[in-house]
NURO-244313 format. One record per residue: residue number from 1; residue in three letters; y, z, x of N, C-alpha, C, O in turn. Coordinates in steps of 0.05 Angstrom, whole numbers. Layout:
BEGIN
R_NUM_ALA_Y_Z_X_Y_Z_X_Y_Z_X_Y_Z_X
...
***
This chain:
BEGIN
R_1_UNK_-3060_-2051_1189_-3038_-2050_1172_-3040_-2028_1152_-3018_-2016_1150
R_2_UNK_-3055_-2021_1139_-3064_-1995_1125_-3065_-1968_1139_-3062_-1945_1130
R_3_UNK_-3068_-1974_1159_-3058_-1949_1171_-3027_-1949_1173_-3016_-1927_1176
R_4_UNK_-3018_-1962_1172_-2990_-1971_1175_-2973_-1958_1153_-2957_-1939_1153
R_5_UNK_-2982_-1973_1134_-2982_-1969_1105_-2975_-1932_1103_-2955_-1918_1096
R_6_UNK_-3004_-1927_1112_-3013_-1899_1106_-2988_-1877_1122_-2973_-1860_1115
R_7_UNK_-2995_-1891_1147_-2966_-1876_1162_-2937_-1884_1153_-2919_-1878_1169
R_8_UNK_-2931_-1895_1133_-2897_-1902_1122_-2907_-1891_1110_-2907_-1868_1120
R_9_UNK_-2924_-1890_1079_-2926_-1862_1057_-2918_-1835_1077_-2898_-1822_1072
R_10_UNK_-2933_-1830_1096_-2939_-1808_1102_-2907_-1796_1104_-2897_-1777_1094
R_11_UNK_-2893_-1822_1129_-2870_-1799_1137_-2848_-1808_1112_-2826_-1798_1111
R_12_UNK_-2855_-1827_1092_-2834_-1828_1068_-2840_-1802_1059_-2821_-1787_1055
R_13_UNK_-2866_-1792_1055_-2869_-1765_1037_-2859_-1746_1052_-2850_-1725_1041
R_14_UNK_-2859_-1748_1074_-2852_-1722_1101_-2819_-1721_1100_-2808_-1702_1109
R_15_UNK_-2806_-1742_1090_-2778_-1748_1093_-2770_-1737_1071_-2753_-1719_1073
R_16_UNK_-2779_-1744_1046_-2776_-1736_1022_-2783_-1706_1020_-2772_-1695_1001
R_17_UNK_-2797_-1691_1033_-2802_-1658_1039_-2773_-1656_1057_-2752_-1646_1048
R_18_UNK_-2778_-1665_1080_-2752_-1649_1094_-2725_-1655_1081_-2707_-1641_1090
R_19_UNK_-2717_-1675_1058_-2698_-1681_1051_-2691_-1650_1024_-2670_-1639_1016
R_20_UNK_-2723_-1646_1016_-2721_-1625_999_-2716_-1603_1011_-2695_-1593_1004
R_21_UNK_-2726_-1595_1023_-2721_-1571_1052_-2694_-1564_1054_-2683_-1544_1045
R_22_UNK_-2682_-1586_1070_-2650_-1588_1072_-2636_-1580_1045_-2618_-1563_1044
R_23_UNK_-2647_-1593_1024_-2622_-1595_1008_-2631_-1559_991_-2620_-1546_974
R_24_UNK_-2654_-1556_1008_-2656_-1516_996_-2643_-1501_1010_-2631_-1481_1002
R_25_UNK_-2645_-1511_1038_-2637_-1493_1049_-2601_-1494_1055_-2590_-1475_1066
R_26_UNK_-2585_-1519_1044_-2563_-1519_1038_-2558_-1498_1011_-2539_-1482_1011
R_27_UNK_-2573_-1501_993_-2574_-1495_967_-2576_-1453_975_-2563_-1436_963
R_28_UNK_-2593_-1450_995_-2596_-1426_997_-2567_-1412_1008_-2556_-1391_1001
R_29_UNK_-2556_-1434_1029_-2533_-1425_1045_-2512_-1421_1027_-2496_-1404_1032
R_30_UNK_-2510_-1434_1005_-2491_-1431_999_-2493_-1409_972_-2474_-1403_958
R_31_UNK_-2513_-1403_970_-2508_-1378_952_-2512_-1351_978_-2503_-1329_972
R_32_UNK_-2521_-1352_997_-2513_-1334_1021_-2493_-1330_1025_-2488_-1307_1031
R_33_UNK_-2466_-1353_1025_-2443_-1351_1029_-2429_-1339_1006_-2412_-1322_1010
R_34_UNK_-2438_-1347_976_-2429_-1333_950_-2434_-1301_952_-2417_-1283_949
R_35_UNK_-2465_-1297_959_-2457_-1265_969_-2455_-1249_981_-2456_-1225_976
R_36_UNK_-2447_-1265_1011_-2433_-1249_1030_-2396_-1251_1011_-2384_-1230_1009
R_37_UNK_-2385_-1271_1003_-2360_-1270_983_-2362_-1251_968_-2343_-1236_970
R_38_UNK_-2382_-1242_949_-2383_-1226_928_-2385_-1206_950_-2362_-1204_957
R_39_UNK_-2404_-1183_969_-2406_-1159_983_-2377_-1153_988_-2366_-1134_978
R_40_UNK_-2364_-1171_1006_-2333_-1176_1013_-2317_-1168_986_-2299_-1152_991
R_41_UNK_-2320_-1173_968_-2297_-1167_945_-2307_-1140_940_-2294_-1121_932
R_42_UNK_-2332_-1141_946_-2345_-1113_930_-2329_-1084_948_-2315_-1065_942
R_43_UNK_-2339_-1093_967_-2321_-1079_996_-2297_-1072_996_-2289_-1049_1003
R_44_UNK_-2282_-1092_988_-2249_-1086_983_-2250_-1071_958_-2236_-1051_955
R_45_UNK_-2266_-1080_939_-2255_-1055_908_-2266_-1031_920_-2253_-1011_914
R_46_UNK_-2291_-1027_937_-2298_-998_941_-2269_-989_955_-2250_-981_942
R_47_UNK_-2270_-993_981_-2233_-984_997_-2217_-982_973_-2214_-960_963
R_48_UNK_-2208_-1000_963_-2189_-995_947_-2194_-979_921_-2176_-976_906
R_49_UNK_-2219_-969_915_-2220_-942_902_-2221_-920_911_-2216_-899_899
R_50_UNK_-2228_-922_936_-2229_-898_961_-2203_-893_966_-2199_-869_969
R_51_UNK_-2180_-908_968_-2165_-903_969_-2142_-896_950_-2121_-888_959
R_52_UNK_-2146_-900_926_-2140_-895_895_-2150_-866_893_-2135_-848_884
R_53_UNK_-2175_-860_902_-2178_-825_901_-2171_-802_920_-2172_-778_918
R_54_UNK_-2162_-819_940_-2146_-805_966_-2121_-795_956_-2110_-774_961
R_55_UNK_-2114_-815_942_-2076_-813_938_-2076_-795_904_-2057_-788_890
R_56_UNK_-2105_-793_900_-2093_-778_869_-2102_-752_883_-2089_-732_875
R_57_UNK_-2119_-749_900_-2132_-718_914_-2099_-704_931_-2093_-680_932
R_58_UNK_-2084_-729_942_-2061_-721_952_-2042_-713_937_-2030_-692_940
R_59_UNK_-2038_-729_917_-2023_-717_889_-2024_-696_878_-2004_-682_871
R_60_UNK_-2063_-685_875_-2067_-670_865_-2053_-642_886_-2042_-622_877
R_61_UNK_-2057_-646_907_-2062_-615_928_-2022_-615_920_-2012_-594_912
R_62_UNK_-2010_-633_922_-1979_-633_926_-1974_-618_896_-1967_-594_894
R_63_UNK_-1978_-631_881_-1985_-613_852_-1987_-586_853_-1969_-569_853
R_64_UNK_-2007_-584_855_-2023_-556_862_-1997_-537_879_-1985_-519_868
R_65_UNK_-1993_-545_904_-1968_-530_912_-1943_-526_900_-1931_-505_896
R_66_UNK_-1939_-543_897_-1913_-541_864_-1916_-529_850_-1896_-517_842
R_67_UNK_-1937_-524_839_-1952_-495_821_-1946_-472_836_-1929_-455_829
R_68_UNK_-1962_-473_859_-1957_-442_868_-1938_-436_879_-1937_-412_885
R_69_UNK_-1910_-456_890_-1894_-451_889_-1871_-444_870_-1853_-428_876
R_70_UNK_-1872_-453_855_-1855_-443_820_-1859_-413_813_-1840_-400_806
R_71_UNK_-1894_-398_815_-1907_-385_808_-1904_-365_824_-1908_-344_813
R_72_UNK_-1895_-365_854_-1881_-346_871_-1852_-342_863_-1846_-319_857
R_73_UNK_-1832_-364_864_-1809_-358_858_-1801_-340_831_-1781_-326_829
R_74_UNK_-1825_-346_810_-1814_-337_788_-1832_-300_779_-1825_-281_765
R_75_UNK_-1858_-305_797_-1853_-276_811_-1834_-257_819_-1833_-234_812
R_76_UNK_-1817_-271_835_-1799_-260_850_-1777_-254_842_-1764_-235_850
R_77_UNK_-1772_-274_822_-1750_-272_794_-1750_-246_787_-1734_-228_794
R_78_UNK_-1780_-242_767_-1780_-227_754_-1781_-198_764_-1772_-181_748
R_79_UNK_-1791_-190_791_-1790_-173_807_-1763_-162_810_-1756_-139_806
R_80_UNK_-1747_-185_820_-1724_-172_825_-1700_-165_799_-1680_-151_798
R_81_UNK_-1714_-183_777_-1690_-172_751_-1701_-151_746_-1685_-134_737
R_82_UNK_-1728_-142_748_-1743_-107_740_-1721_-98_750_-1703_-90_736
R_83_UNK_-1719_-97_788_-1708_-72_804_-1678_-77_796_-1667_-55_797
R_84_UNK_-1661_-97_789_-1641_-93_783_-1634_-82_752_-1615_-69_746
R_85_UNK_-1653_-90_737_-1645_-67_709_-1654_-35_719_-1643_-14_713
R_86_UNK_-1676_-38_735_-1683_-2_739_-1658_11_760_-1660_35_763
R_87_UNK_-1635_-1_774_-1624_2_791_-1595_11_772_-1580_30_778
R_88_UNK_-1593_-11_743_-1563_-6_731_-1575_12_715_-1561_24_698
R_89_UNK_-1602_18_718_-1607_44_695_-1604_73_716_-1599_96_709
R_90_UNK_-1608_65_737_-1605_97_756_-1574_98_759_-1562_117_749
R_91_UNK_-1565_82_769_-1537_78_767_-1515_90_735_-1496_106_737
R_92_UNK_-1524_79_709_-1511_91_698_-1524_121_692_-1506_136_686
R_93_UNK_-1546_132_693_-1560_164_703_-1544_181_718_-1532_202_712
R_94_UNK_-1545_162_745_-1524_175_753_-1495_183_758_-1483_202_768
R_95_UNK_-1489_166_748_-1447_163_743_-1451_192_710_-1435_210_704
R_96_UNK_-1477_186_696_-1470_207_677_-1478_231_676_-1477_244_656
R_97_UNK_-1495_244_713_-1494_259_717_-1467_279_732_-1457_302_729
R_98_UNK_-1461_250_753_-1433_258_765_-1423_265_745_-1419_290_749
R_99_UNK_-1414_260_720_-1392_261_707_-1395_302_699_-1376_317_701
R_100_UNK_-1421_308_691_-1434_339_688_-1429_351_705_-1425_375_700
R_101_UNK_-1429_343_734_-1418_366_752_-1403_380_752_-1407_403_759
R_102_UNK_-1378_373_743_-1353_395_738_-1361_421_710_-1354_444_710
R_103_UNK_-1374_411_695_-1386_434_678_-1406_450_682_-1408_474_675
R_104_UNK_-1422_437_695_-1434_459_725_-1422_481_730_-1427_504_724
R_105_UNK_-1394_465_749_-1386_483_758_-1364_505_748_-1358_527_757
R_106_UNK_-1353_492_726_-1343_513_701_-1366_528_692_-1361_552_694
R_107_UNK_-1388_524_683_-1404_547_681_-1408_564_701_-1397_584_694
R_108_UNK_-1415_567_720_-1412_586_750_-1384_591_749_-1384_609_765
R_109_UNK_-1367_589_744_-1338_602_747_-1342_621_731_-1341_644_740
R_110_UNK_-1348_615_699_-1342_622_677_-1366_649_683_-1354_670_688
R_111_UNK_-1391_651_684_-1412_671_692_-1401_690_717_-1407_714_718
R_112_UNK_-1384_678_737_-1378_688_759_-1356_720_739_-1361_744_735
R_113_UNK_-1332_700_732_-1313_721_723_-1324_731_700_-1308_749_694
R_114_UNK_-1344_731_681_-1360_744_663_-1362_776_674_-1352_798_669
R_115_UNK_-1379_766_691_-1392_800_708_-1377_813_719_-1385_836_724
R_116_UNK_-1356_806_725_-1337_816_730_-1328_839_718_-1322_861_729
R_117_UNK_-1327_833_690_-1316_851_668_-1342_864_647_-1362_852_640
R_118_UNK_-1336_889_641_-1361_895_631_-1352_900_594_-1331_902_581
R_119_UNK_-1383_902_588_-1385_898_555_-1387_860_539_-1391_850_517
R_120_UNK_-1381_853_563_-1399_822_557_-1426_809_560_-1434_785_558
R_121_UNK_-1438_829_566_-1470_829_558_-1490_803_547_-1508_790_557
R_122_UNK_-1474_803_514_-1485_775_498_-1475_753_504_-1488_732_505
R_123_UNK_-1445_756_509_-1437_730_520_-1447_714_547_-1452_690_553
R_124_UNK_-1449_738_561_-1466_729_595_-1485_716_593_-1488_693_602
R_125_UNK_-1506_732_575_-1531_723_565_-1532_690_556_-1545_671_566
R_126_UNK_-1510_692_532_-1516_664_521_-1500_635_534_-1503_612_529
R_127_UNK_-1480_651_555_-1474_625_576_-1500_622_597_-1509_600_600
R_128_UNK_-1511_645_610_-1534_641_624_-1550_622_613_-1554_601_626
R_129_UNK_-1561_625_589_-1581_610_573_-1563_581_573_-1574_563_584
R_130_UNK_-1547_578_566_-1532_555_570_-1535_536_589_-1545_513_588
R_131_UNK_-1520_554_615_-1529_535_640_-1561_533_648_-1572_511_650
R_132_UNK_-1575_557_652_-1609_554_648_-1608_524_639_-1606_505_655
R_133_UNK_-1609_522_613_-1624_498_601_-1608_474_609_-1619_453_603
R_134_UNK_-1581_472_622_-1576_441_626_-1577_444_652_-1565_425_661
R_135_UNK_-1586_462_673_-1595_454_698_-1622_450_701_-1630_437_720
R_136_UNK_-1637_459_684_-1664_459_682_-1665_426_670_-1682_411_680
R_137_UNK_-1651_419_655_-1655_391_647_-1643_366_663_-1653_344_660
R_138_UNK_-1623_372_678_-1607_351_707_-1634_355_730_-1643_337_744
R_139_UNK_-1644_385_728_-1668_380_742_-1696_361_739_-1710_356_759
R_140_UNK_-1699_355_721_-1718_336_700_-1714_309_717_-1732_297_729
R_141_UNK_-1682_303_715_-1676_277_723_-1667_273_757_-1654_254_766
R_142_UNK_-1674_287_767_-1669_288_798_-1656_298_805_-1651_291_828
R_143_UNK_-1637_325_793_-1611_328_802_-1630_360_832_-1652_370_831
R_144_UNK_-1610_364_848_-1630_381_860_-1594_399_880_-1579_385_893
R_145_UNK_-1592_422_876_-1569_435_890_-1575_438_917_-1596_448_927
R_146_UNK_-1550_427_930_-1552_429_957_-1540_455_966_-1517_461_959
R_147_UNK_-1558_474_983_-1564_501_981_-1551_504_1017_-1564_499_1037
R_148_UNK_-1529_512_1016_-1509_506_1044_-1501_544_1056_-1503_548_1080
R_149_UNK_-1495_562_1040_-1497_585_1053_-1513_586_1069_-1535_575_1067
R_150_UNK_-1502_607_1097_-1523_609_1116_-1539_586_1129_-1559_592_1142
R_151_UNK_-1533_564_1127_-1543_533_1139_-1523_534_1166_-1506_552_1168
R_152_UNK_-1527_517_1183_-1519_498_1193_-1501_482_1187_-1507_469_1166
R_153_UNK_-1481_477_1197_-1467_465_1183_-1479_421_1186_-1486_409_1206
R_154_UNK_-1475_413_1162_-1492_381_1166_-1481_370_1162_-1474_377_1139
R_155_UNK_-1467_346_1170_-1445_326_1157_-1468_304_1135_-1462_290_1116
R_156_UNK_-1492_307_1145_-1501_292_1119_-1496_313_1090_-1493_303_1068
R_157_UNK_-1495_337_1093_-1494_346_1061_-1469_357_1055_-1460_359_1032
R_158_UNK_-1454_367_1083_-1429_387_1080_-1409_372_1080_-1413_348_1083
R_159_UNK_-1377_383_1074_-1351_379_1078_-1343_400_1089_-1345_423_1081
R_160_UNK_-1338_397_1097_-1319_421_1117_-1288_414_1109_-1273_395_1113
R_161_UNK_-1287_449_1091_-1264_446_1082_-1236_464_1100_-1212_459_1097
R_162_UNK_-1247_483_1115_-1239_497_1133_-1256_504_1156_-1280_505_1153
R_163_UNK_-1247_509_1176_-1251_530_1197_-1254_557_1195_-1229_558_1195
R_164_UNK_-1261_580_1193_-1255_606_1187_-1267_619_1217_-1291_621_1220
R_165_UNK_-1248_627_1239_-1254_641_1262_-1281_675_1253_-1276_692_1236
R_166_UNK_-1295_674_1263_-1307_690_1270_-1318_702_1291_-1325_688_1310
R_167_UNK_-1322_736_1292_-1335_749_1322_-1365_749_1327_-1374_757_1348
R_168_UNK_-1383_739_1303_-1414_739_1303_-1411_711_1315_-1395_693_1310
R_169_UNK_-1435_711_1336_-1439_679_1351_-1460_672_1327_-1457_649_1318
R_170_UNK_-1480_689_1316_-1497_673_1293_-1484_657_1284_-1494_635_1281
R_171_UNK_-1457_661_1277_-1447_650_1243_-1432_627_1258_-1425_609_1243
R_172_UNK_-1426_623_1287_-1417_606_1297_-1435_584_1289_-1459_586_1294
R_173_UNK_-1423_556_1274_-1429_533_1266_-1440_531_1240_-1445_510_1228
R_174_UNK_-1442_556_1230_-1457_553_1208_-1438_556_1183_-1414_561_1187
R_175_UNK_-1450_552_1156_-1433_548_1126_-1433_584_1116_-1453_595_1107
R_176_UNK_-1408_598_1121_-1405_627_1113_-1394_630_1084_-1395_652_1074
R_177_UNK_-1384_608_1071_-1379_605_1047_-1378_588_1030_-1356_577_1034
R_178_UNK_-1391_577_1010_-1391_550_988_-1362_550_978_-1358_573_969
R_179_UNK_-1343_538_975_-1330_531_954_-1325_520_939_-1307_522_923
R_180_UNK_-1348_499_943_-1352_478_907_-1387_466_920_-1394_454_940
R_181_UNK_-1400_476_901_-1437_463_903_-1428_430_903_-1409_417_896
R_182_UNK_-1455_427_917_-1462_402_922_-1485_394_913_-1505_408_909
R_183_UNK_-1483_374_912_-1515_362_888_-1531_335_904_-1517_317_911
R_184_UNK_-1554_334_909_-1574_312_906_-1584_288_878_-1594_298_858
R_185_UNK_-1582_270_879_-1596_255_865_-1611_234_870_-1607_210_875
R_186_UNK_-1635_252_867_-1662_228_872_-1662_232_909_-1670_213_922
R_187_UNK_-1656_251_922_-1659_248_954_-1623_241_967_-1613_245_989
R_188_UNK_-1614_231_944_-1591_217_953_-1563_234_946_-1561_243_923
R_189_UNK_-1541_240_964_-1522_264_962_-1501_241_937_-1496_217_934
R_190_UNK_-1496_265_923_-1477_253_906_-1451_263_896_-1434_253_881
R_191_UNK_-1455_293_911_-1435_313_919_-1433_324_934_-1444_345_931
R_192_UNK_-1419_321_963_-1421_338_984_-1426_375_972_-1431_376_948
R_193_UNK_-1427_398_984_-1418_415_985_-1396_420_1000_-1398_414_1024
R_194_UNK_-1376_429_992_-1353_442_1011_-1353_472_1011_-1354_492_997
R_195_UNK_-1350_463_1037_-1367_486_1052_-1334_505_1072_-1313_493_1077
R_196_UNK_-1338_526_1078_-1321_540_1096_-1343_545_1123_-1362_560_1120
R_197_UNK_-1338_534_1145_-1344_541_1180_-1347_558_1188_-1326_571_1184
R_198_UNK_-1363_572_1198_-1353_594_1219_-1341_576_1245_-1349_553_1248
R_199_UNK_-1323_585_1261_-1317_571_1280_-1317_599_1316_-1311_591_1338
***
């Protein structure tokens, strides 16, 4: 009976161990389960900050292009209001050179019939010096004479104001007489020459 005894202590104590056992290893499970729950939440706030920095990095680059798109256009702005003030500044240059041509060419009339007549010496002189210095200064600003005697005749620079028959085949096609100069500005014709043909 004492062994008896001895063996009910034994497996009461052995019962009372595995009862402790169990209730640890319940005890353990369930804080295993608390932090596999906690990793799991942890998991979703990581993603969901990963993805909080995706969408501000996307913001940011969309940004960023909006920048350098503004920053082109207003480039481009400014580029083109330059060439359009440098364009109404050649423009009025030139309408107020056109407008000088005819005194041009009153000076060359005026020098022409000068020499003509003699004992006007000083006067020649001081219209020469005249025109000198305001062709010398239309020259400054681009103005450049289109030089048509003895040419070819060119519809980019000439007018052909007549025909004039001739017996030299040289002079056939070519400019045998100016009757009003023609001017360049800046490369660009802004007065034909009229010109007389050989034909």
């Amino acid at each position: 009976m004492t062994e008896t005894m001895a063996e009910k202590k034994k497996k009461d104590t052995e019962s009372k161990d595995l009862g402790k056992v169990l209730k640890e290893m319940e005890e353990l499970k369930k804080q295993v389960e608390e932090a596999e729950a906690k990793a799991a939440e942890a998991e979703a706030k990581a993603a969901e900050a990963e993805k909080k920095a995706a969408d501000a990095e996307a913001k940011e680059a969309e940004r960023k292009n909006e920048f350098l798109r503004l920053m082109a256009e207003f480039d481009t702005f400014r580029r083109r209001t330059a060439e359009e003030k440098l364009e109404l500044v050649k423009s009025a240059s030139a309408d107020t050179i056109k407008g000088l041509l005819p005194v041009l060419d009153d000076c060359e009339i005026a020098l022409s019939q000068m020499e003509k007549t003699e004992g006007n010496e000083a006067a020649i002189e001081g219209v020469q010096l005249i025109f000198n210095k305001l062709t010398g200064y239309l020259k400054t600003k681009g103005l450049e004479r289109i030089e048509a005697k003895g040419e070819v005749f060119d519809t980019e620079l000439h007018e052909a104001v007549t025909l004039f028959p001739t017996p030299d085949e040289n002079l056939k096609g070519k400019v045998i007489d100016v009757a009003q100069t023609g001017y360049t500005l800046g490369g660009k014709v802004i007065r034909f020459a009229k010109v007389i043909v050989g034909a």
